[in-house]
KOLMARPA-783735 format. One record per residue (C-alpha): residue in one letter; chain; x, y, z. Coordinates in steps of 0.02 Angstrom, whole numbers, m for minus. Example, Ala and Ser with C-alpha at 12.3 -4.5 7.8 and 13.67 -1.06 7.14 Angstrom:
BEGIN
> r / c / east / north / up
> A / A / 615 / m225 / 390 $
> S / A / 684 / m53 / 357 $
! end
This chain:
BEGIN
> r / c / east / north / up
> X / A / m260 / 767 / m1229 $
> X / A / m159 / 911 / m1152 $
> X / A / m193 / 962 / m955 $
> X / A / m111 / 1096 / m867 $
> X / A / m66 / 1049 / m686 $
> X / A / m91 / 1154 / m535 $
> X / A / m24 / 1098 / m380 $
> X / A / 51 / 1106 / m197 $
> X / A / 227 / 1085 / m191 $
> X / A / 173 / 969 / m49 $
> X / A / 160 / 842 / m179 $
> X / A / 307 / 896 / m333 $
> X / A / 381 / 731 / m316 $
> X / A / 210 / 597 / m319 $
> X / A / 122 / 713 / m461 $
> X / A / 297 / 706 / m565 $
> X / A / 290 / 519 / m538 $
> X / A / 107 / 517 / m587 $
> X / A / 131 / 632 / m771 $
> X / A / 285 / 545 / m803 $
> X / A / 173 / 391 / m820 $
> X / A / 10 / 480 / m886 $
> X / A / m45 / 440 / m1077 $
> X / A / m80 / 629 / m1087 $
> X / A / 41 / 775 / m1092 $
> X / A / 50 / 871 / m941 $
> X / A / 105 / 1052 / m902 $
> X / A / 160 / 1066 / m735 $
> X / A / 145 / 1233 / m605 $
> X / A / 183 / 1213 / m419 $
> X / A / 132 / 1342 / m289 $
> X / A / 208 / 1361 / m127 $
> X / A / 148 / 1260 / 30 $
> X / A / 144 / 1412 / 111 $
> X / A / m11 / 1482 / 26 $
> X / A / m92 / 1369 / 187 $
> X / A / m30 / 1483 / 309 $
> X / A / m146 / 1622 / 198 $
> X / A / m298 / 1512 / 250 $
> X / A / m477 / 1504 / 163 $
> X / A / m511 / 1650 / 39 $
> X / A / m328 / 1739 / 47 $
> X / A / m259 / 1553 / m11 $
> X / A / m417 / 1530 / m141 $
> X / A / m377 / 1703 / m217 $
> X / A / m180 / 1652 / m255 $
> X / A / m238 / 1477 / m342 $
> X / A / m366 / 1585 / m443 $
> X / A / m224 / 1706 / m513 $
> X / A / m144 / 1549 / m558 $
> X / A / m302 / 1466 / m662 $
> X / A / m342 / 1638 / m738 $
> X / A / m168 / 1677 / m806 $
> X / A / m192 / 1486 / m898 $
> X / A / m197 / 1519 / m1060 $
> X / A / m391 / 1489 / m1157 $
> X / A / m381 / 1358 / m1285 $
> X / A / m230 / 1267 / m1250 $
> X / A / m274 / 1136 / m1130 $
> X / A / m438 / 1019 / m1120 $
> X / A / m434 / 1045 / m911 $
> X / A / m337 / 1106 / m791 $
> X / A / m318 / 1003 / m659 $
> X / A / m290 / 1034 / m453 $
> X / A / m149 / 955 / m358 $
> X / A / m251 / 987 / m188 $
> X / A / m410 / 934 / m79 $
> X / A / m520 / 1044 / 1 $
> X / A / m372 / 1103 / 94 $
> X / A / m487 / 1189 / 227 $
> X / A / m580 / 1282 / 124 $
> X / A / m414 / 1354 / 11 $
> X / A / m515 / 1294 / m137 $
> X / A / m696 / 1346 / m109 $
> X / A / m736 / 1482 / m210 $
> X / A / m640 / 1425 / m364 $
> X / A / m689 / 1472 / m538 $
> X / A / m668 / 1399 / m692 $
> X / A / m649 / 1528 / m830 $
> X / A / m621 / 1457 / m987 $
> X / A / m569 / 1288 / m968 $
> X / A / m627 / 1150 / m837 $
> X / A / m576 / 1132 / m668 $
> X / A / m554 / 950 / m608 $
> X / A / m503 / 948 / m398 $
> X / A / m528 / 791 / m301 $
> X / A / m650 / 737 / m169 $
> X / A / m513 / 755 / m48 $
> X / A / m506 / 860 / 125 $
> X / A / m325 / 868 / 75 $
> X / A / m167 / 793 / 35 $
> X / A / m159 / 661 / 172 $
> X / A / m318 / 585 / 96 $
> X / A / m213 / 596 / m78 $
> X / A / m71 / 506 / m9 $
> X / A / m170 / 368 / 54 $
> X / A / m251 / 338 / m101 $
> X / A / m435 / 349 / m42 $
> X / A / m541 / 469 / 75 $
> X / A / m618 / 297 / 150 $
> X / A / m444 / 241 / 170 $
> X / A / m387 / 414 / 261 $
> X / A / m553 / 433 / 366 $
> X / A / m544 / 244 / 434 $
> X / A / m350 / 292 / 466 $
> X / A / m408 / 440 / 551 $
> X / A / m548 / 351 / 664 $
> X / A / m418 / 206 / 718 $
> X / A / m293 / 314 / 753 $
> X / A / m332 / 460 / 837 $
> X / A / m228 / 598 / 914 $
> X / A / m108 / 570 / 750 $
> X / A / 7 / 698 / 663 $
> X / A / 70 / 648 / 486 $
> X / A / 218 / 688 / 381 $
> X / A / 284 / 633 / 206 $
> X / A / 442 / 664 / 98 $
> X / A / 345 / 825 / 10 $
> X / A / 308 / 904 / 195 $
> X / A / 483 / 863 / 258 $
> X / A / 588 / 923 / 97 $
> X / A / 473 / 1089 / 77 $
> X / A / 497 / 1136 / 241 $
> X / A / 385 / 1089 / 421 $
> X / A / 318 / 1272 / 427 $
> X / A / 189 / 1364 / 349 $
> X / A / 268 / 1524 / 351 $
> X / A / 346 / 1550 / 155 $
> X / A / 221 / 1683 / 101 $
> X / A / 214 / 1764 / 251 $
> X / A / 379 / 1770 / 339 $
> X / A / 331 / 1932 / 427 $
> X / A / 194 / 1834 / 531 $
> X / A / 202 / 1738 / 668 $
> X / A / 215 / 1545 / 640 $
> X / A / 185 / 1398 / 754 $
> X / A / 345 / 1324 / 725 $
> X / A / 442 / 1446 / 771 $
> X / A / 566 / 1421 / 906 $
> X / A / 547 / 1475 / 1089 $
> X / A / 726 / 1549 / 1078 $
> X / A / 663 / 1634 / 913 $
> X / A / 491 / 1711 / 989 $
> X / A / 620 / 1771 / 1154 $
> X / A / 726 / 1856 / 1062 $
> X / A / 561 / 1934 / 950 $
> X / A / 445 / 1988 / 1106 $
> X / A / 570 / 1969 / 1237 $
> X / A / 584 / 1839 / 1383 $
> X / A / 371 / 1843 / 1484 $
> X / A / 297 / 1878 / 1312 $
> X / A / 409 / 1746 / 1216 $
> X / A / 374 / 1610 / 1322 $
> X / A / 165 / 1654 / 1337 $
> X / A / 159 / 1651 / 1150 $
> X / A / 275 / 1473 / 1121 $
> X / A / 150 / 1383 / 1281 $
> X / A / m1 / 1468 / 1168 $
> X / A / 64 / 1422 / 996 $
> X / A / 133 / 1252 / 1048 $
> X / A / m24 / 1184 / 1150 $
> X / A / m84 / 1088 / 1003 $
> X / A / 41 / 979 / 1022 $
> X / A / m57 / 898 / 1183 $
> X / A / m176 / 825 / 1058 $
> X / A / m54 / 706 / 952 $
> X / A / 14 / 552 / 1023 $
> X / A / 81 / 477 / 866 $
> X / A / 172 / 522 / 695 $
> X / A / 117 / 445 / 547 $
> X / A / 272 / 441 / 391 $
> X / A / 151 / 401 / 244 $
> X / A / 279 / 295 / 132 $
> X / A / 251 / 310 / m61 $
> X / A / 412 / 231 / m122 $
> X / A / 481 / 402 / m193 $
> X / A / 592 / 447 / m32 $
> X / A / 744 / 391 / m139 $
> X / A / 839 / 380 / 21 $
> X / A / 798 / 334 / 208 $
> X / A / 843 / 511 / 278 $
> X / A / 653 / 561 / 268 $
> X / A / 603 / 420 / 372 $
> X / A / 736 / 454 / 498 $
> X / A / 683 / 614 / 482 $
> X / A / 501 / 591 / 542 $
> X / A / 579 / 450 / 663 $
> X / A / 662 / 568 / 770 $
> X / A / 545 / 706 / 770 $
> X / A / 430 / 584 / 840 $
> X / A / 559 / 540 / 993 $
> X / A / 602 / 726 / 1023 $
> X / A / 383 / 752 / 1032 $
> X / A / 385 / 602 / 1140 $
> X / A / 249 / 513 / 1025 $
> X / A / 246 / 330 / 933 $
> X / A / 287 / 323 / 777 $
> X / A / 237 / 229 / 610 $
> X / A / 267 / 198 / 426 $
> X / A / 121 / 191 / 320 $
> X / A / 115 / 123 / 149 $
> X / A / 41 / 265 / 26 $
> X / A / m64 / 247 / m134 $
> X / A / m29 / 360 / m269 $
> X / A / m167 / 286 / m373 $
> X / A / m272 / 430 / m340 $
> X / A / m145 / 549 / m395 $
> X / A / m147 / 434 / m544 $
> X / A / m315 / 434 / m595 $
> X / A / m314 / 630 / m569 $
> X / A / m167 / 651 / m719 $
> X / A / m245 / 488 / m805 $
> X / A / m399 / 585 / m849 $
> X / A / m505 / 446 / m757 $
> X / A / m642 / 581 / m669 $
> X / A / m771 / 462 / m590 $
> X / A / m891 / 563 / m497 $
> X / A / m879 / 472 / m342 $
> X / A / m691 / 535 / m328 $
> X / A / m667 / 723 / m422 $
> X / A / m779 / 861 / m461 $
> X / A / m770 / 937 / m636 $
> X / A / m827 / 1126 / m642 $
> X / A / m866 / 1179 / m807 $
> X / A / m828 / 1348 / m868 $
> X / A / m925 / 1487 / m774 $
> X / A / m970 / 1366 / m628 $
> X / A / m869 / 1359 / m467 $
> X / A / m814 / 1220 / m337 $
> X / A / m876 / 1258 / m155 $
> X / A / m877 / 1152 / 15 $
> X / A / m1036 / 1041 / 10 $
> X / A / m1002 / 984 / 186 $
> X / A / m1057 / 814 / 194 $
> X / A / m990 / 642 / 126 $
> X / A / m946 / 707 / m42 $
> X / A / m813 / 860 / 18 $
> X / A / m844 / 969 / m163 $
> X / A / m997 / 1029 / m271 $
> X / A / m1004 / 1122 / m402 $
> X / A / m1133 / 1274 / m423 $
> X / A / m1169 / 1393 / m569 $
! end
């Protein structure tokens, strides 16, 4: 069978690990990580452009390289071809293989911020698309020298306070770092945050099973053509409706 591939860049390096091994042939297309800092509808409408301009006929499904991604992906249509997206909140879930695996993670561990090689090499911020806006990682020398010295400050103590909530940094590990310097990476960000810090084993089988063609119910939802994936808010993250 041939898929075509739709994904955040967040993940280029696992889902080329994952097609390189798939028995199907795989077209890849990576959008930018920054079509999070979009948010909800503005971020669905750019991954829609991207499944409309597939072209009909030459691929069994197209497949999504994202979770729920706070609500980036509800809305989405499938035109001509199927749309397969995982039962995933979003890519942290992905990384660790499981949304049991992420959400028992999550409850043991709270107050925890995560990182991996894909959100480390593609850049911390969520700013690409929108480099005009205001981003909350920029610098408090940077928002100074923007809005000048009262307003600078009041807007890095605002867009910095949600750093109060994490007490811990979380490197998930997948074995495609090729070198340690993401790990250090994440290591010292930790120190300079003044939280703990921790290596976590990943589990690209998910990501596997996604290129694999393996669609159990309990883990993706397939959307037919004409139907659409939205929230379902409960256990299950996605549903489809017609």
């Amino acid at each position: 069978m041939r898929f075509k591939l739709i994904s955040c860049e967040v993940l280029f390096r696992e889902m080329c690990h994952a097609c390189a091994h798939s028995p199907h042939q795989v077209d890849l297309e990576f959008l930018p990580k920054g079509l999070h800092d979009l948010g909800g509808k503005p971020m669905a409408a750019k991954i829609q452009e991207a499944v409309d301009r597939t072209p009909e006929g030459m691929y069994q499904a197209i497949l999504l390289g994202y979770g729920l991604c706070g609500n980036g992906l509800d809305g989405l249509t499938a035109r001509h071809t199927p749309l397969v997206l995982p039962r995933a909140h979003d890519c942290i879930a992905l990384l660790m293989g499981s949304g049991e695996r992420h959400q028992a993670y999550f409850e043991e561990n709270p107050g925890t911020y995560y990182r991996s090689t894909g959100w480390l090499e593609r850049g911390k911020g969520l700013q690409q698309l929108t480099p005009n806006t205001m981003g909350f990682d920029e610098s408090l020398e940077a928002l100074i020298g923007k809005y000048g010295d009262d307003n600078g400050r009041y807007l890095y103590e605002e867009m910095t306070r949600y750093r109060s909530q994490y007490r811990k940094l979380t490197f998930i590990e997948t074995g495609l770092e090729a070198s340690g310097k993401f790990i250090d990476e994440a290591a010292a960000e930790a120190r300079e945050r003044g939280w703990s810090f921790e290596r976590l084993a990943g589990d690209l089988a998910w990501l596997r099973r996604l290129v694999d063609g393996e669609w159990t119910d309990g883990e993706f939802v397939v959307a037919a053509p004409g139907q659409r994936i939205a929230a379902s808010f409960d256990a299950r993250v996605l549903k489809v409706l017609s």
